[in-house]
N, C-alpha and C positions, 0 to 999 in steps of 0.2 A: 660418724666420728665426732664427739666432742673437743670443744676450744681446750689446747692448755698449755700450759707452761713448764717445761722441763729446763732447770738446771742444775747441774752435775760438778761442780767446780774444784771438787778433791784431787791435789797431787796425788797421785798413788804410786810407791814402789812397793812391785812385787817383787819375790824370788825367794832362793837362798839365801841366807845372813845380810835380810833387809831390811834389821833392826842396829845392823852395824854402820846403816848411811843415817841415823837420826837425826845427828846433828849437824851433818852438812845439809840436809831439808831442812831441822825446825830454824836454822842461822836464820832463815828469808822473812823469817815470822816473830823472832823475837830472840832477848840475849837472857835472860832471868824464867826458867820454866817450873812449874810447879808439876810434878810427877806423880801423878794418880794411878793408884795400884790397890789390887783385892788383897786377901790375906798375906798367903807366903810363898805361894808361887812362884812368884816372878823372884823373888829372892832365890828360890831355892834349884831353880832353873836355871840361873844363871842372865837369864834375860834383862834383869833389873841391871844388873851388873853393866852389859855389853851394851847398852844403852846410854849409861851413866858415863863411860868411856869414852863413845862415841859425842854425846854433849861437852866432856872437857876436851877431846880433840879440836871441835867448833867454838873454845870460848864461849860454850854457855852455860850460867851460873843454873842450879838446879837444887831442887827442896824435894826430899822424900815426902807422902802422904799418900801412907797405904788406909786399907781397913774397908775398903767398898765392900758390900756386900751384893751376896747372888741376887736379891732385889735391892737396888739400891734407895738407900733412904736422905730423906729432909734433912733428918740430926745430922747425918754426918758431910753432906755435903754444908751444911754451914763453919761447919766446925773447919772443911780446907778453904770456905770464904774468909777466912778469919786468919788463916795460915798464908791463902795467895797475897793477900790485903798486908799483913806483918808482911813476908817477903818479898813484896814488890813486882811479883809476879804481872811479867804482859805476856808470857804462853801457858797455857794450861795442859799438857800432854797423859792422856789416858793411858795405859798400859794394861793390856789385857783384853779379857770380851767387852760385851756389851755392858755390863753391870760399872768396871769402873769407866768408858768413853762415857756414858750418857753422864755420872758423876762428876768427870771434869766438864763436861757440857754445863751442867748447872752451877759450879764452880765461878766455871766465866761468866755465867750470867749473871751471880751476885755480886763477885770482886768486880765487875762493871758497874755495878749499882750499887755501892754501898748504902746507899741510902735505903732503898727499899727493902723489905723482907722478901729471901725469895720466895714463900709458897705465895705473897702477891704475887710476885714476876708470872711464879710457873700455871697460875691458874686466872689469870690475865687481867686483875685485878687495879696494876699500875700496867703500860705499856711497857714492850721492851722495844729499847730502840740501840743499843750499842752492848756489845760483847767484846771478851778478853778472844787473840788466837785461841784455837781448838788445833791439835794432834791427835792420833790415834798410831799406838804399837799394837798391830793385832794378834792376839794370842787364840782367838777361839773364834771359831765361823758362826754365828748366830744371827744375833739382834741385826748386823748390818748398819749398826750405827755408825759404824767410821766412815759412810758417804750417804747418811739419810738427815733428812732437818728434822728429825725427830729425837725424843728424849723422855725418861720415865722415870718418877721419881717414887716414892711409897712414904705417906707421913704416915707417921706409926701414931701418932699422938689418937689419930682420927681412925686407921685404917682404912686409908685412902689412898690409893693408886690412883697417879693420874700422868697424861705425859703433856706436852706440850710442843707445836710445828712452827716452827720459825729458822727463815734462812739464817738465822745463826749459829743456829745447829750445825750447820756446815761444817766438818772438819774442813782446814785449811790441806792438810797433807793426812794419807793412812798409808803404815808400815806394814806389811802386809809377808810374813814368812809360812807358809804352812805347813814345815817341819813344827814349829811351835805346837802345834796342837797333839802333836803324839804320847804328849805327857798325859795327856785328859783322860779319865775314865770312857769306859764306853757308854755310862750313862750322861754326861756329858753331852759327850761327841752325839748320842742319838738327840738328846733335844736341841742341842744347837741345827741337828736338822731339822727336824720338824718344825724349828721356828722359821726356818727358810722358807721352806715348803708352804707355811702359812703366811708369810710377807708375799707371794706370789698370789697364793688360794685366795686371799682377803682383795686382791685387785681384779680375780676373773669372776668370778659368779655372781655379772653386776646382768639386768637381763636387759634387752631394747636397745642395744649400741653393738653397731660395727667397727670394729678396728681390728682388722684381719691381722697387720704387719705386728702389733701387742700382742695378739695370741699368740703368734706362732711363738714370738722372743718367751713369751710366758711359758708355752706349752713345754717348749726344747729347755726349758731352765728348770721346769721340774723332772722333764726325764731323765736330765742329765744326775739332780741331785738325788731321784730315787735309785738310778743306778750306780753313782760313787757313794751314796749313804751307807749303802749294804757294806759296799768295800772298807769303806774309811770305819764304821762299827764293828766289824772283821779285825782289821787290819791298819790300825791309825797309822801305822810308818810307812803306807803309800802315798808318797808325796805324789804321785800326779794324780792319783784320785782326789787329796784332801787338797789338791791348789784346784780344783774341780769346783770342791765345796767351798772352798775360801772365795773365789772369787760368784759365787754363785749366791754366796753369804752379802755381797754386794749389790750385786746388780737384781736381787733380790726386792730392797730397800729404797735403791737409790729413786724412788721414783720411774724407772725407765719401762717397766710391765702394767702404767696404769696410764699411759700417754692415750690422752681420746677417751679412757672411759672413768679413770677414777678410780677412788679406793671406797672399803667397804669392812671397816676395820668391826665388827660386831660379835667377832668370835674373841679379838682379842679384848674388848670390852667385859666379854664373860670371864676369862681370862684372867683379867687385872681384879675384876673384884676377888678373884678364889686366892689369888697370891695376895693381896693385902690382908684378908683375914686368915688364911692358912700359914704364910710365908712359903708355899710352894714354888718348885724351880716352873718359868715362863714356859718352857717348850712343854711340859708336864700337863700345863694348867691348859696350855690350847688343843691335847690332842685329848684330853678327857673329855670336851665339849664339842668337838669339832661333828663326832657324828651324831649327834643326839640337834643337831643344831642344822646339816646339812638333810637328815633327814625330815627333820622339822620344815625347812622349805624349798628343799628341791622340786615339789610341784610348780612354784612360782618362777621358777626361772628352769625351766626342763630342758630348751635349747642348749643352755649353758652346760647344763651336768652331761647332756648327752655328749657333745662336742667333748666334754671334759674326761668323760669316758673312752671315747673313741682314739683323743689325738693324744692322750696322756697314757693310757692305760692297751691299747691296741683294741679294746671290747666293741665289737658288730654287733648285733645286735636290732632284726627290725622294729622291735616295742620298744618305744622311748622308756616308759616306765623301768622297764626290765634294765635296758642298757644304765639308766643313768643310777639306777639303784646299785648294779654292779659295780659302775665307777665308786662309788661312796665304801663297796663292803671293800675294792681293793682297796683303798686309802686306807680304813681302818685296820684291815689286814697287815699294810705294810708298816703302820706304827705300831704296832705287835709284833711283830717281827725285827725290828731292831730294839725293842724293852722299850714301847712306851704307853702308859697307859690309857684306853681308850674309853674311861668314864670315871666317876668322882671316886667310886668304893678304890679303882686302884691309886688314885693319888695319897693312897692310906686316910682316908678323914672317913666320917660316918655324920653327915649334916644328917639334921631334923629338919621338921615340916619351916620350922619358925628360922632355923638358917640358908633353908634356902627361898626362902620372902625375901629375907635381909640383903642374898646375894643381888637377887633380882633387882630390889630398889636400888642397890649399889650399882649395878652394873646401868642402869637406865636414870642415874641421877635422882631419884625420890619419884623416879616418873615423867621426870621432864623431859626427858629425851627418849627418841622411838628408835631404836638400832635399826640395821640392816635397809639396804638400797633394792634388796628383793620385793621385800613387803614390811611397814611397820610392824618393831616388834616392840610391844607395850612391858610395863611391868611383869603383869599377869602371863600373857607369854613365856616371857624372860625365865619365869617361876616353871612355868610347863618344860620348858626345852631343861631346865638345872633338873627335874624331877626326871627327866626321861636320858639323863646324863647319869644318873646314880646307878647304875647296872645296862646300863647299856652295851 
């Protein structure tokens, strides 16, 4: 078991109409909130609304600022630094998935630092040393940002995804109803799984480290999400399946499935580069790559896939090879089965030889950085696993 440090510090209320206690929560944190919200959703839902309620019940002053997008971008997270900053904003409140929390995330990081730009802040340029409160209303099970110190921004200027860890990230409080999520498509609701499933994947298939009591909390958190996935893509108005995924969407993220061995974020690396030059949705862009990637070096870490097969999947199996290859075809099997696609051709795009170079140096910084904790993975690599991603 490796040294580490786990903290968790998010208020959380879950349940039923528990976007209707927002403002007796966000009172603790601040009087003046600035309201970060995606398109028209949350308008159109009502949610915006019983929220907004709920803060004039609590005396607290409150500024629309919608417009986040499915990846959220630079522009416009400046443009509500500019709006918390005119309204005097000391809470920043996400509303919604991951796309707008991580928005108000950056939000506060710049209305804290006026002075700096934030794509310094977020690519660590000037330090960050002080942030506005963070809320989150959680509308969609995904990202898991309403209890991780993580955050994702997309400068479009560059076509650069990048995110940024820092316990500021912290939401103070996440609202947390999993009725809310019934309105979502089923395409949605499937990648908000598969993002789970790979916030969990991205911490276990590290090889050389015991932490028995992480696997299991890992192992039982993907069985659970591969079996309310089926149901909640089925059947989104099963609230005890989708408060399954909702809270699975958390403990996902929050750090608590990488206690003792770490994380190993290299698929979402692959990831980030295909959404900044595609604008492709996250969960999309991780299961396209995921088996072209897992088979790429499941040899290196065999232990890992086999156990991963065994306690995830039920697969015996005496040849390692055999069993751990089977783990991999049921993963891929299972994002197919709820609509998601498992290689580039179905995220609809058709790169060339020379786009996917370009993913490659994107995804590995021009080369300067080696992915994955299995085995370094170089540029050139990077370029093998996107080629063997394109019909995989």
């Amino acid at each position: 078991m490796n040294d580490f440090r786990f903290w968790a510090p998010t208020e959380v209320i879950f349940g039923k109409d528990a976007e209707c206690k927002t403002g007796a929560v966000a009172s603790c944190y601040g009087k003046k909130a600035l309201l970060v919200y995606g398109m028209q959703s949350a308008k159109k839902s009502g949610l915006l609304g019983r929220v907004e309620e709920s803060l004039k019940n609590a005396d607290i002053e409150y500024k629309e600022f919608g417009g986040a997008k499915a990846n959220p971008t630079l522009a416009h997270a400046r443009e509500g630094i500019k709006e918390a900053l005119a309204f005097g904003a000391d809470l920043i409140i996400g509303i919604g998935g991951g796309s707008a929390i991580d928005t108000a995330k950056a939000i506060a990081h710049g209305a804290a630092n006026p002075e700096y730009d934030l794509w310094d802040i977020w690519t660590k340029k000037v330090p960050l040393t002080k942030s506005l409160a963070v809320g989150a209303v959680l509308s969609m099970a995904a990202a898991g940002s309403e209890m991780s110190d993580s955050a994702v921004l997309t400068n479009e200027e560059i076509h650069k995804k990048s995110g940024i860890n820092t316990d500021f990230n912290r939401c103070r409080f996440a609202i947390m109803n999993p009725a809310l999520e019934e309105t979502l498509s089923k395409e949605q609701i499937a990648a908000g799984v598969t993002d789970i499933m790979m916030h969990t994947m991205e911490r276990y298939f590290i090889p050389g480290v015991y932490e028995g009591i992480t696997d299991e909390i890992a192992e039982g958190l993907l069985r659970s999400v591969i079996e309310n996935g089926r149901k909640v893509v089925e059947n989104p108005k099963d609230y005890d399946a989708m408060g399954e995924v909702f809270w699975a969407s958390s403990l996902s993220h929050n750090n608590l499935t990488e206690c003792g061995r770490g994380k190993d974020f290299s698929v979402h690396k692959f990831g980030h580069a295909l959404s900044a030059k595609y604008d492709v949705t996250h969960g999309a862009s991780l299961s396209a790559v995921w088996g072209a990637w897992a088979e790429s070096l499941y040899e290196d870490a065999l232990p890992r896939f086999v156990r991963f097969a065994k306690k995830v999947w039920g697969i015996e199996n005496e040849d390692d090879k055999a069993a751990a290859k089977a783990g991999i075809d049921r993963t891929v099997e299972y994002f197919k089965s709820i609509g998601m696609p498992v290689n580039l051709r179905g995220l609809g795009i058709n790169p060339t030889d020379e786009d996917l170079h370009s993913l490659a140096l994107d995804a590995t910084m021009n080369d300067t950085v080696k992915l994955s904790r299995i085995r370094p993975i170089d540029a050139a690599e990077a370029e093998k696993i996107y080629k063997k991603a394109l019909d995989y």
